[in-house]
MARMARVO-76878 format. One record per residue (C-alpha): residue number from 1; x, y, z. Coordinates in nm, 4 decimals. Each point is the difference from the previous one (the first is absolute). Layout:
BEGIN
{NUM,{X,Y,Z}},
...
//
This chain:
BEGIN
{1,{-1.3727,-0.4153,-0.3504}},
{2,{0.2101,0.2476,0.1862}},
{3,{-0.0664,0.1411,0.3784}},
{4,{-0.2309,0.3292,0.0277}},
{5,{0.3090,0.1625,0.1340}},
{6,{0.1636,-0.0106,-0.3829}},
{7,{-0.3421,-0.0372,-0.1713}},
{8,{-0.2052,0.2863,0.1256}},
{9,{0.0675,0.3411,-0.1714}},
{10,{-0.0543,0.1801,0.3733}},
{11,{0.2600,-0.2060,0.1015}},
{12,{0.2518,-0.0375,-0.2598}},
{13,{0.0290,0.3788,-0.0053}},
{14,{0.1020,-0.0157,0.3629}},
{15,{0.2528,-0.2681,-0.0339}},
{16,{0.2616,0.1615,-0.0911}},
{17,{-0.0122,0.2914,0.2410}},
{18,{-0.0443,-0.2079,0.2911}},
{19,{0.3271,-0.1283,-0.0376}},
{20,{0.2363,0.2374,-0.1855}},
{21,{0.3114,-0.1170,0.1438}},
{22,{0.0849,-0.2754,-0.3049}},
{23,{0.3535,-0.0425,0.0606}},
{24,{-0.0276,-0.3388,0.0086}},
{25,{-0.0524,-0.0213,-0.3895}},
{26,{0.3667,0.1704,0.0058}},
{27,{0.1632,-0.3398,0.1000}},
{28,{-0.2247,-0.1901,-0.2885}},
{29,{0.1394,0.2865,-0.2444}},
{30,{0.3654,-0.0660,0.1006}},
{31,{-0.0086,-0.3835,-0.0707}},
{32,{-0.1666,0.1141,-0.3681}},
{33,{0.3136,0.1820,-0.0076}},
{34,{0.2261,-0.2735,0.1314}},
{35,{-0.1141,-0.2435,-0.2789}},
{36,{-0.0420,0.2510,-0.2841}},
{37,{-0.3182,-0.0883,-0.0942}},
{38,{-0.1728,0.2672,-0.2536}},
{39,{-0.3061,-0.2398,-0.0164}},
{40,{-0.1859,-0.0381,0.3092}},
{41,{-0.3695,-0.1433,0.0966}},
{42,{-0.1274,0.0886,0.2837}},
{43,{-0.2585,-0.2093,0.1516}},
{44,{-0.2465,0.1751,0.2311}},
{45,{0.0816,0.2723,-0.1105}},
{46,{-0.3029,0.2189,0.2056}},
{47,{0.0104,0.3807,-0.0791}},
{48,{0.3164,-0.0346,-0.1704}},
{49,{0.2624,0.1931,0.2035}},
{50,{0.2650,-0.2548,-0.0430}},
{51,{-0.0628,-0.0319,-0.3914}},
{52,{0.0097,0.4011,-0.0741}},
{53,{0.2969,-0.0283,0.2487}},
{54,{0.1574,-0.2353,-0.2445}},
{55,{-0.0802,0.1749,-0.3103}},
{56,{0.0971,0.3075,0.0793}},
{57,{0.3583,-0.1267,0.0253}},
{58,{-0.0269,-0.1557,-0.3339}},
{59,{-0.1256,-0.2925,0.0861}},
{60,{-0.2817,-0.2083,-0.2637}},
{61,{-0.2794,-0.1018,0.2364}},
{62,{-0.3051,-0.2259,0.0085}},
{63,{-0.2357,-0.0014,0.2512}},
{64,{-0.2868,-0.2258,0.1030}},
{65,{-0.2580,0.0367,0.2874}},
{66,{-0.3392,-0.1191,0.0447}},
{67,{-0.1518,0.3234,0.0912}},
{68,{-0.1496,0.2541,-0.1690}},
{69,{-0.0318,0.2864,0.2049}},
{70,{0.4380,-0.0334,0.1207}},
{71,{0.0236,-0.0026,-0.3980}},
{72,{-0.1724,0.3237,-0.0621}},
{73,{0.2320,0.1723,0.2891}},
{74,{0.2613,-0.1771,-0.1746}},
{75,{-0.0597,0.1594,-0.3519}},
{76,{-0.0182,0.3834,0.1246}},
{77,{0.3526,-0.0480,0.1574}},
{78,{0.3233,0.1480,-0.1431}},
{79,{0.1051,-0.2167,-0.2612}},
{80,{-0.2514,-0.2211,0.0157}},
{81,{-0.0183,0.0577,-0.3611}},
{82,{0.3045,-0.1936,-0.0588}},
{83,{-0.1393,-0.2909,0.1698}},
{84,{-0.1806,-0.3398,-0.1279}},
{85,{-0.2697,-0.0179,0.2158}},
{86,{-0.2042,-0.3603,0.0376}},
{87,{-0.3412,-0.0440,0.1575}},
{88,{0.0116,-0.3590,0.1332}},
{89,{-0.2858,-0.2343,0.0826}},
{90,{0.1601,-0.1036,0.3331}},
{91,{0.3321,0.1608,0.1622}},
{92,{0.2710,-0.0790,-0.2157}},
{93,{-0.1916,-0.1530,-0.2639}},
{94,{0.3267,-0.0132,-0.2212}},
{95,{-0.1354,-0.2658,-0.1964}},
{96,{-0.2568,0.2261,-0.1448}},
{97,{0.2918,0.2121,-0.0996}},
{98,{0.1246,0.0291,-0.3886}},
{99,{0.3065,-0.1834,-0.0633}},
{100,{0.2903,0.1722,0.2250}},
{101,{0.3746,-0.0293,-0.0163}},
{102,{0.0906,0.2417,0.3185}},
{103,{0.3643,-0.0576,0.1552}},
{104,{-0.1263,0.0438,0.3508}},
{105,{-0.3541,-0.0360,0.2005}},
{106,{-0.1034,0.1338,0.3471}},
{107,{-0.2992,-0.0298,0.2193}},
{108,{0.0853,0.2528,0.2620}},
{109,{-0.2114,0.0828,0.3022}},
{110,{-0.0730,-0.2913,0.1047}},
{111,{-0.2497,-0.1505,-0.2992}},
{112,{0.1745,-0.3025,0.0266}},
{113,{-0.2462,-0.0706,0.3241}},
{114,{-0.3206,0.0846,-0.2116}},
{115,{0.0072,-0.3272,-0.1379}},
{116,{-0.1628,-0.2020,0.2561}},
{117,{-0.0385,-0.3460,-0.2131}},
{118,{0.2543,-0.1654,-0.0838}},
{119,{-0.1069,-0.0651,-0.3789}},
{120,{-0.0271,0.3594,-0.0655}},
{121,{0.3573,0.0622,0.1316}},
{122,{0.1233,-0.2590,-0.1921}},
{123,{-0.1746,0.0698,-0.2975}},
{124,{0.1254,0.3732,0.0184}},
{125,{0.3262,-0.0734,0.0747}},
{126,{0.0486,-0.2359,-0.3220}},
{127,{-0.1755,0.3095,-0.1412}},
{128,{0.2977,0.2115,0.0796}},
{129,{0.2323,-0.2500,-0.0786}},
{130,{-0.1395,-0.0194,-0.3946}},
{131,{-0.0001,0.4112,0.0279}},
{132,{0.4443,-0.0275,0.0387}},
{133,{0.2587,-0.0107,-0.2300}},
{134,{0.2137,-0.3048,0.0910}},
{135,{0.2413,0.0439,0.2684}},
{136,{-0.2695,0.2930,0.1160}},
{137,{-0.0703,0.0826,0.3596}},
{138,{-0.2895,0.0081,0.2377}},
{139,{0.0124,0.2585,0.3198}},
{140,{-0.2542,-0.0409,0.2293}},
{141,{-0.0822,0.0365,0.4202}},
{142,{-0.1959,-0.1372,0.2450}},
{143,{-0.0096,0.0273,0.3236}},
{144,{0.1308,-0.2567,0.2885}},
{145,{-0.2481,-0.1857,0.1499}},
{146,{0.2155,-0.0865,0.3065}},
{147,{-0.0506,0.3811,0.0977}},
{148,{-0.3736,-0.0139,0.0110}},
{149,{-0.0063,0.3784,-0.1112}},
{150,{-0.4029,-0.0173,-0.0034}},
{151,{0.0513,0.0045,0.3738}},
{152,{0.0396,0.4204,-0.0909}},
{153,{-0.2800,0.0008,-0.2208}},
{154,{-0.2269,0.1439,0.2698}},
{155,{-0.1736,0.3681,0.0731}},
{156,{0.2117,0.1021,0.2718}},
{157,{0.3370,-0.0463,-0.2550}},
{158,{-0.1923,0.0640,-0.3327}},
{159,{-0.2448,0.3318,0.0603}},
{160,{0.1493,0.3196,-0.2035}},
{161,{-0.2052,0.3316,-0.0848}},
{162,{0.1401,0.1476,-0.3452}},
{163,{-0.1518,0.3198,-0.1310}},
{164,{0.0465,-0.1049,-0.4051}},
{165,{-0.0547,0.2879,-0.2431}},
{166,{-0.3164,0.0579,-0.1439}},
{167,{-0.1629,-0.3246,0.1904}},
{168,{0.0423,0.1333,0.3809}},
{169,{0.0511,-0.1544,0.3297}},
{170,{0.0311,-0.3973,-0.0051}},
{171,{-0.0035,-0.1884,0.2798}},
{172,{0.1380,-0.3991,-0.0639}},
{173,{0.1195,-0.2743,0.1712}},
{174,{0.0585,-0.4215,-0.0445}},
{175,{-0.2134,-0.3046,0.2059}},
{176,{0.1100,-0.3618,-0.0097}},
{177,{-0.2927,-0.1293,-0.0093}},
{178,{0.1149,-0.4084,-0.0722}},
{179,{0.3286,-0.1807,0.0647}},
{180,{0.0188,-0.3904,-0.1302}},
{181,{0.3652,-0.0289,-0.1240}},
{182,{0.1015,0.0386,-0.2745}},
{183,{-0.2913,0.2478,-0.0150}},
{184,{-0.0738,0.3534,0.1752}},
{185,{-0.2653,0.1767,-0.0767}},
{186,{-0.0942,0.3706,0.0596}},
{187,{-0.2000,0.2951,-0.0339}},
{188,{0.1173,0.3488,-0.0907}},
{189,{-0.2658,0.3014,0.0786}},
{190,{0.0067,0.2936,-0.1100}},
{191,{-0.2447,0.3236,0.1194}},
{192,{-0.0450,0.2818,-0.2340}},
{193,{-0.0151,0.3525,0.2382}},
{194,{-0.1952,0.1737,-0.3618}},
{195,{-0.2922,-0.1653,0.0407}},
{196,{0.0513,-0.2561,0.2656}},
{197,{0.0067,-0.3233,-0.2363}},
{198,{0.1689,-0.3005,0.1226}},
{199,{0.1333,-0.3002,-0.2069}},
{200,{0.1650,-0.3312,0.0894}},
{201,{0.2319,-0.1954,-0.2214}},
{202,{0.0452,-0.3818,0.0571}},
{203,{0.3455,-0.1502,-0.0591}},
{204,{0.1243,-0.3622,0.0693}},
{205,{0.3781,-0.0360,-0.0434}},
{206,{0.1739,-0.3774,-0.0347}},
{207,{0.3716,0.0402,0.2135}},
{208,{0.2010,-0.2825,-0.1967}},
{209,{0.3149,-0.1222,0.1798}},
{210,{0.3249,0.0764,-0.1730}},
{211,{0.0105,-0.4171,-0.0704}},
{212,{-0.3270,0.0357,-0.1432}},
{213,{0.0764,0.3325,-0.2449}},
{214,{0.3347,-0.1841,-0.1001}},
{215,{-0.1821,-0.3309,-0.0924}},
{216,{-0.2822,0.1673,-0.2004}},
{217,{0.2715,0.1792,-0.1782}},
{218,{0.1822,-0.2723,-0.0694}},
{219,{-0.3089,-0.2083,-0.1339}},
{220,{-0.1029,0.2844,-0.2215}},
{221,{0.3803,-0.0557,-0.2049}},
{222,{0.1418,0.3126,0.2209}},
{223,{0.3706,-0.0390,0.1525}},
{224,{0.0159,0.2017,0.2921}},
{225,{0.3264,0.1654,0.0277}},
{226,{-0.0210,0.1970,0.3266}},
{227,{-0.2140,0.0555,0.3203}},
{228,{0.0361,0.3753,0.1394}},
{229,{-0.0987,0.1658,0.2456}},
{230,{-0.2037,0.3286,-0.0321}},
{231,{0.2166,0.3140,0.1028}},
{232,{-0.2382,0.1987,0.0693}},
{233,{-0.2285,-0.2670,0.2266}},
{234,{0.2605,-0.2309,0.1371}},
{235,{-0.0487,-0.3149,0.1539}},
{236,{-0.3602,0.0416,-0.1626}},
{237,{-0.0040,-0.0710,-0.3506}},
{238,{0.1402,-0.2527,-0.2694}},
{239,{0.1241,0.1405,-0.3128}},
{240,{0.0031,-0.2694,-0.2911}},
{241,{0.2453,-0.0033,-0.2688}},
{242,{-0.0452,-0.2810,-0.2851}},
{243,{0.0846,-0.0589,-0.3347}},
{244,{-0.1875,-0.1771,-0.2588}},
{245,{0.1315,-0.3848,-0.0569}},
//
């Protein structure tokens, strides 16, 4: 089951607007590019700005989330229409998908830390795997646990006030609320100025080593051909690149 923060319609219609700025998913378009896929799967795929992204460059997309509500955002987006879009029973359920031959996956955004077992990350990954055309890739980040980045995840670094369109004022900002390697959880709040409402979203992230993402690649029949680094975050982030065995 997905976090309130993608599952509740009040909040899902705020997610995008609280963070515009997606030029992040510009880097993930240029290595579709780079490998000339025209197929792509995009795990985790949330409300779907990276997918209608893709698409609208010509791009056939699938994508798969767990939640509802980022779906529905998802759907009323510019060329949405053009996109394949897959309710899954957990994040990334790709094994619930039809049969798939895509040349290239991604799980942007950091959904590779959602899976906090490691039987449900492996199962998804040999998910993805079965969803590539031999020789396919896989493109996915996480961030380094080495730079404890949670340590920002506080009030004082975290509190914004956006005035979204049609919705109001929104006040919002992140708690840790548990550290126990390799698990941090938190708590984002948000305050509604309309009528005052407040609602908390629970989140528990897994930060895998870079020995530990390469290994569960490898035992899942990936090849990982490169490590980068995120351009845009350096020194943060790990940025996958594997090919199907």
């Amino acid at each position: 089951m997905a976090d309130p923060i993608f599952e509740d319609r009040r909040l899902a219609e705020i997610y995008d607007p609280l963070d515009p700025d997606r030029g992040d998913l510009e880097i993930y378009a240029a290595i579709v590019e780079e490998f000339g896929a025209s197929r792509v799967l995009d795990v985790g795929c949330g409300t779907g700005t990276f997918a209608c992204l893709l698409v609208a460059r010509g791009v056939e997309v699938v994508g798969v989330d767990p939640a509802q509500a980022s779906l529905e955002i998802a759907r009323s987006k510019e060329f949405a229409e053009r996109v394949r879009w897959v309710l899954g029973d957990v994040l990334g359920d790709v094994t619930a998908l039809p049969p798939l031959q895509v040349e290239l996956a991604t799980m942007t955004g950091n959904v590779a830390q959602v899976f906090v077992a490691d039987t449900e990350w492996g199962a998804t990954l040999h998910g993805v795997r079965d969803a590539l055309v031999p020789g396919g890739r896989f493109v996915l980040e996480t961030r380094d646990p080495a730079r404890k980045g949670w340590l920002e995840w506080n009030r004082a670094e975290t509190y914004q006030v956006a005035d979204i369109p049609g919705v109001g004022a929104v006040e919002t900002w992140c708690d840790v609320t548990s550290v126990e390697e390799p698990l941090v959880s938190f708590r984002h709040t948000f305050v509604f100025a309309s009528d005052r409402a407040v609602i908390t979203s629970d989140s528990t992230l897994r930060f895998r080593s870079r020995v530990e993402v390469e290994r569960s690649l490898e035992s899942a029949g990936f090849v990982v051909d490169e490590v980068r680094d995120a351009p845009d975050r350096p020194g943060r982030e790990f940025v996958f690149i594997a090919s199907r065995g």
